[in-house]
Backbone as JSON, one array per atom type, in Angstrom:
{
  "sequence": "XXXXXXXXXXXXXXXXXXXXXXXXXXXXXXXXXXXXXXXXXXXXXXXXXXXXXXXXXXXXXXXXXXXXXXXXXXXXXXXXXXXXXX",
  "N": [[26.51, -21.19, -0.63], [25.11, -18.88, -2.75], [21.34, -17.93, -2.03], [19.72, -15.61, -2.39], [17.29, -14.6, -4.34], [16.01, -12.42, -5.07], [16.86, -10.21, -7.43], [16.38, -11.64, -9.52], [13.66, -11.21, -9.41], [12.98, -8.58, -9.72], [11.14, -6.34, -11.87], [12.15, -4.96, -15.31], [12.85, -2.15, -15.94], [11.13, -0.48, -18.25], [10.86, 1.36, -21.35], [8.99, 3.76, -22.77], [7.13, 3.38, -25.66], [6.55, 5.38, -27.42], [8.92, 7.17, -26.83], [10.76, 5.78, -27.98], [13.26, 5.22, -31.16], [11.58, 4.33, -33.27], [9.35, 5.1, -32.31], [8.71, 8.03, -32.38], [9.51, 8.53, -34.77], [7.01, 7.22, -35.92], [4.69, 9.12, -34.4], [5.42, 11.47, -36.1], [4.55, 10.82, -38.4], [1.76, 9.96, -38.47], [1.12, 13.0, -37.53], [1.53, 14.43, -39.61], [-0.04, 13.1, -41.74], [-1.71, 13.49, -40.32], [-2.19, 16.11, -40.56], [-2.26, 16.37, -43.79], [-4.53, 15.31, -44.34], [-6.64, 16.94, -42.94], [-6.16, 19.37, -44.08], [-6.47, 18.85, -47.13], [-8.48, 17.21, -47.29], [-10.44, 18.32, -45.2], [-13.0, 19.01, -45.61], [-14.52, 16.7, -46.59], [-14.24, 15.2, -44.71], [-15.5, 16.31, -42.49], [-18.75, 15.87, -41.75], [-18.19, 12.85, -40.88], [-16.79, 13.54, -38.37], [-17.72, 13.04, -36.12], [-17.89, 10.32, -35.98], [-15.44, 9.61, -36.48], [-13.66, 10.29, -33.95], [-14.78, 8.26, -32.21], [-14.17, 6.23, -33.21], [-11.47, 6.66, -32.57], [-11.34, 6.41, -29.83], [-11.19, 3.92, -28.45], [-8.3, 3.14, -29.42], [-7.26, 5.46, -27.8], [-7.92, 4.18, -25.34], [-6.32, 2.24, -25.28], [-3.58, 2.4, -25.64], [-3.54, 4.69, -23.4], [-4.01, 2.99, -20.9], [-1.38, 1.46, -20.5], [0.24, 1.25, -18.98], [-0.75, -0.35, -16.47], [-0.73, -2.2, -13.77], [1.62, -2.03, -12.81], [1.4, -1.16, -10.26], [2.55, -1.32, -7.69], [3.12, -0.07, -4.6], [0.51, -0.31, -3.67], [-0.32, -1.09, -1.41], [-1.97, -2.25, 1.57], [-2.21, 0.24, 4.24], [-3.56, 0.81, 6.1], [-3.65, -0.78, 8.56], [-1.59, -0.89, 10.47], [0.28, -2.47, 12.58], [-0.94, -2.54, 15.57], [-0.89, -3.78, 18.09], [-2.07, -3.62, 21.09], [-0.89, -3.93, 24.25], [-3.34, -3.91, 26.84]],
  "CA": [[25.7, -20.97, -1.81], [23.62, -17.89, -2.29], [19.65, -18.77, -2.35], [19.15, -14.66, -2.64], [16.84, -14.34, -5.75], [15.16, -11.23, -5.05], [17.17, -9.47, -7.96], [15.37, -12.03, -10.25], [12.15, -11.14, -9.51], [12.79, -7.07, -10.32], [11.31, -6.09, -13.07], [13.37, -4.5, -15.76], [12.37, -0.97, -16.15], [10.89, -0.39, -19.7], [11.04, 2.52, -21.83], [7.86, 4.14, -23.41], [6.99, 3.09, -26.97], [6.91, 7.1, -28.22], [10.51, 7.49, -26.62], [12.08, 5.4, -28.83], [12.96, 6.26, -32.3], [10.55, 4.3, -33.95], [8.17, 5.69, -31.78], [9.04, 9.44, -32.68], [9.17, 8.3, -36.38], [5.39, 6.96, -36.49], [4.31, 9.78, -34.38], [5.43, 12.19, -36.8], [4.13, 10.53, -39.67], [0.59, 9.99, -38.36], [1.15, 14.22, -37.3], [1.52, 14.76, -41.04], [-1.04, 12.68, -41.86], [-3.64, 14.24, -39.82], [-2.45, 17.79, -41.36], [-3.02, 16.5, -44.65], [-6.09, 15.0, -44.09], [-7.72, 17.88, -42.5], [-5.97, 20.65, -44.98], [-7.04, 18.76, -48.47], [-9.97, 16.5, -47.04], [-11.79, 18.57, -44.24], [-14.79, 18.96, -46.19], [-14.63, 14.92, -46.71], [-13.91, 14.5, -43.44], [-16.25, 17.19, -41.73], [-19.66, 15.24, -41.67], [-17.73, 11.77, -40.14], [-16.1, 13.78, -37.25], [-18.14, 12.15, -35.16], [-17.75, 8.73, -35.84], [-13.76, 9.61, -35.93], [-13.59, 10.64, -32.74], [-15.6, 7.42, -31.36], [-13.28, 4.91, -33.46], [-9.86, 6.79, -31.84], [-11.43, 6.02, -28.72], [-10.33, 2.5, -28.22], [-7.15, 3.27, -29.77], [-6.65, 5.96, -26.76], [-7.93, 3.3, -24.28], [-5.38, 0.79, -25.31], [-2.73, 3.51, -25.25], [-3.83, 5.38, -22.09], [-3.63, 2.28, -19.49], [-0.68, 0.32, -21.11], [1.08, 0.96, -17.82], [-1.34, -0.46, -15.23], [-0.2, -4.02, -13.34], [3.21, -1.63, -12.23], [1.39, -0.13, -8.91], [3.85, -1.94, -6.44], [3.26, 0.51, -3.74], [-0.42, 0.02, -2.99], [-0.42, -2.18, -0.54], [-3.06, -1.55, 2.5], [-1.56, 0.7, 4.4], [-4.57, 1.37, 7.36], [-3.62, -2.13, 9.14], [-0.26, -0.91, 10.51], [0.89, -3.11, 13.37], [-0.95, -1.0, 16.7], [-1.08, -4.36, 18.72], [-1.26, -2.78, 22.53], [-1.63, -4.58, 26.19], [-4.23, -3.1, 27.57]],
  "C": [[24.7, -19.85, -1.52], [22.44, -18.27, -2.87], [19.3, -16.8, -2.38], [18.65, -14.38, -3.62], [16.26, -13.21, -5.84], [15.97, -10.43, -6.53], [16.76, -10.41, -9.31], [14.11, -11.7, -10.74], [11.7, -9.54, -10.08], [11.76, -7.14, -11.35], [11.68, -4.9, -13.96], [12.56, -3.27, -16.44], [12.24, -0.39, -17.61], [10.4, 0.57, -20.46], [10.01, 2.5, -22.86], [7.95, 3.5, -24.77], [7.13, 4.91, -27.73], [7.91, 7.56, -27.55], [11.48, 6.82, -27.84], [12.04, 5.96, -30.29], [12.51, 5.84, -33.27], [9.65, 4.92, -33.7], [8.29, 6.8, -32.5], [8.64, 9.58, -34.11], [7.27, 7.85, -36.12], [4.58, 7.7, -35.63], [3.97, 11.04, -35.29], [4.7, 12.08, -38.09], [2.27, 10.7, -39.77], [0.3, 11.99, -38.31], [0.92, 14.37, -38.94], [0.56, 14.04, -41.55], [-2.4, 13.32, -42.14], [-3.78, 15.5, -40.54], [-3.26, 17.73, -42.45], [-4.26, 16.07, -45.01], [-6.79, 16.18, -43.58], [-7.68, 19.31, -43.63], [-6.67, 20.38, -46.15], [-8.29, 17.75, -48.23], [-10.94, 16.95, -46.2], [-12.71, 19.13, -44.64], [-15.4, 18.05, -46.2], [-15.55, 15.13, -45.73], [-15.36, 15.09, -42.17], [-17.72, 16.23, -41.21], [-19.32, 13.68, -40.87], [-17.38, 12.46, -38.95], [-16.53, 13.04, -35.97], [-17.5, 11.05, -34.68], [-16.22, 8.84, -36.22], [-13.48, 9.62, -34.69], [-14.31, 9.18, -31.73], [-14.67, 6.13, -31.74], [-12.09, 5.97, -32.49], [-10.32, 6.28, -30.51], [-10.82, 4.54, -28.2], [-9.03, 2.35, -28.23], [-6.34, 4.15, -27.98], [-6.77, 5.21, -25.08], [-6.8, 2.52, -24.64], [-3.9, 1.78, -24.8], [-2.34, 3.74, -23.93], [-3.57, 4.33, -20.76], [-2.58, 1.22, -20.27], [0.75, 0.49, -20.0], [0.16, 0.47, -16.6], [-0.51, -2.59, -15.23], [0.92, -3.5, -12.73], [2.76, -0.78, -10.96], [1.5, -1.1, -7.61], [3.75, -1.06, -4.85], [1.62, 0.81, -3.25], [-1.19, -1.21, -2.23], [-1.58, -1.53, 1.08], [-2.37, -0.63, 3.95], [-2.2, 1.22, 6.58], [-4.63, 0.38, 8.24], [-2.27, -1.95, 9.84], [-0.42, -2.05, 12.13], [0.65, -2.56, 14.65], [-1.04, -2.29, 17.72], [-1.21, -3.59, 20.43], [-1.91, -3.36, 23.55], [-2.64, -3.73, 26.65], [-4.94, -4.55, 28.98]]
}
């Protein structure tokens, strides 16, 4: 009987949210969006810029680290094994 589970425990390598082709689609849409918002509203819009720029923020935090928990390779590295008779 094999007891090898290690190919259990992988985990299964997962493909961006703006790769796929929803993604692509509701990039583009927000892109068009923003055009027409800035072409027929940036006069509106001009006086908020601020407080636009301070709400996306969260949005680009949630975004920006939605790969952390996958750094597998930082293990301590300054402990190697120097045992020596002396």
């Amino acid at each position: 009987m094999d007891q090898n589970h290690e190919h259990y425990h992988r985990p299964e390598p997962k493909e961006k949210w703006w790769k796929t082709p929803n993604g692509i689609v509701i990039i583009f849409f927000f892109l068009a969006l923003g055009y027409f918002l800035i072409t027929e509203h940036g006069a509106h819009m001009l006086p908020y810029l601020p407080w636009i720029i301070l709400l996306i923020c969260p949005f680009m935090h949630f975004f920006m680290h939605g790969s952390h928990g996958e750094h597998g390779g930082h293990q301590d590295h300054n402990h190697s094994n120097t045992d020596k008779d002396e």
